[in-house]
C-alpha positions as CSV (number, residue, x, y, z in Angstrom):
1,X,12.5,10.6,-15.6
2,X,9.6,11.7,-13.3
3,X,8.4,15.3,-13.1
4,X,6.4,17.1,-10.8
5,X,3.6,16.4,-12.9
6,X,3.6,12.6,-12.2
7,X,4.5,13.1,-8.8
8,X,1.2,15.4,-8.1
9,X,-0.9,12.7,-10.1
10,X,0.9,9.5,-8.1
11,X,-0.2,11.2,-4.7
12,X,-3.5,12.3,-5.6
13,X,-4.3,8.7,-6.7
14,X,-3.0,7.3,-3.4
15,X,-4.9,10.0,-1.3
16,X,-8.1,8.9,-3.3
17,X,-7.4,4.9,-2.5
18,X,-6.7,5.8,1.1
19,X,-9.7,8.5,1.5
20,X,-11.8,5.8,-0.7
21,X,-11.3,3.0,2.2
22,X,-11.5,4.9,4.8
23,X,-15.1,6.4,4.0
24,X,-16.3,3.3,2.0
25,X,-14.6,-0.2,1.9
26,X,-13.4,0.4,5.9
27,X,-17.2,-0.6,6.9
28,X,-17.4,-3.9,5.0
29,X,-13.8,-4.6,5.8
30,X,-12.0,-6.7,8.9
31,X,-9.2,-5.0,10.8
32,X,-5.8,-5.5,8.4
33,X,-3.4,-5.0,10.7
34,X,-1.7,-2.1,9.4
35,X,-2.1,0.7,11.9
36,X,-3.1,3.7,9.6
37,X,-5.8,2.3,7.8
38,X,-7.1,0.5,11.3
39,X,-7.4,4.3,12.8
40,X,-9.1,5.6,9.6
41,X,-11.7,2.4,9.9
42,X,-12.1,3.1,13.4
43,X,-12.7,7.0,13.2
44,X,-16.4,7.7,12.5
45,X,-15.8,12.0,12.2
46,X,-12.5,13.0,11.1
47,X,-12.0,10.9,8.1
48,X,-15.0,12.8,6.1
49,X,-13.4,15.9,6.8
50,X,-9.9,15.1,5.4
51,X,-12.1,13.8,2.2
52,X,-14.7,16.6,2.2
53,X,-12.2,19.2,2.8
54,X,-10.7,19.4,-1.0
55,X,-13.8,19.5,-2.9
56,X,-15.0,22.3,-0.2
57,X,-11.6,24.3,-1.0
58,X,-11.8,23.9,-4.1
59,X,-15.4,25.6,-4.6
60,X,-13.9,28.5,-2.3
61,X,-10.8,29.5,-4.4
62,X,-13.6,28.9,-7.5
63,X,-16.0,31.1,-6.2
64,X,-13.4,33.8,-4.3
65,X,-11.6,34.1,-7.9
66,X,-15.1,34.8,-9.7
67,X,-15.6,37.3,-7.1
68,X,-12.3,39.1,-8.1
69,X,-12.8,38.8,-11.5
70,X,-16.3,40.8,-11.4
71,X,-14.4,43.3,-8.9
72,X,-11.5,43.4,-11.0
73,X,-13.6,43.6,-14.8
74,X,-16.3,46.5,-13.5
């Protein structure tokens, strides 16, 4: 019924809606309540790391694997 494949993409989407409130909507919102996304609201350092982090990664394996390639290819 479900493969791997829609459990990566169901994840990602949910990191991106919490990552989303915690750096954007978390400023214009009220307190809800719910405890997690009331820490991430409160935090004003750690919750651009966790969101900065993958785009940062990612352009390390990009460039570390075009570094290979020319090492590999000359």
């Amino acid at each position: 019924m479900f493969s791997l494949g829609h459990l990566i993409v169901g994840f990602t989407a949910l990191f991106f809606v919490l990552a989303g409130y915690a750096v954007l909507a978390s400023a214009f919102v009220p307190s809800t309540g719910i405890y997690l996304l009331d820490i991430l609201a409160q935090d004003t350092h750690y919750k651009y790391f966790a969101l900065l982090l993958i785009p940062t990664s990612s352009y390390f394996v990009i460039a570390n694997w075009v570094g290979w390639q020319y090492y590999q290819n000359s």
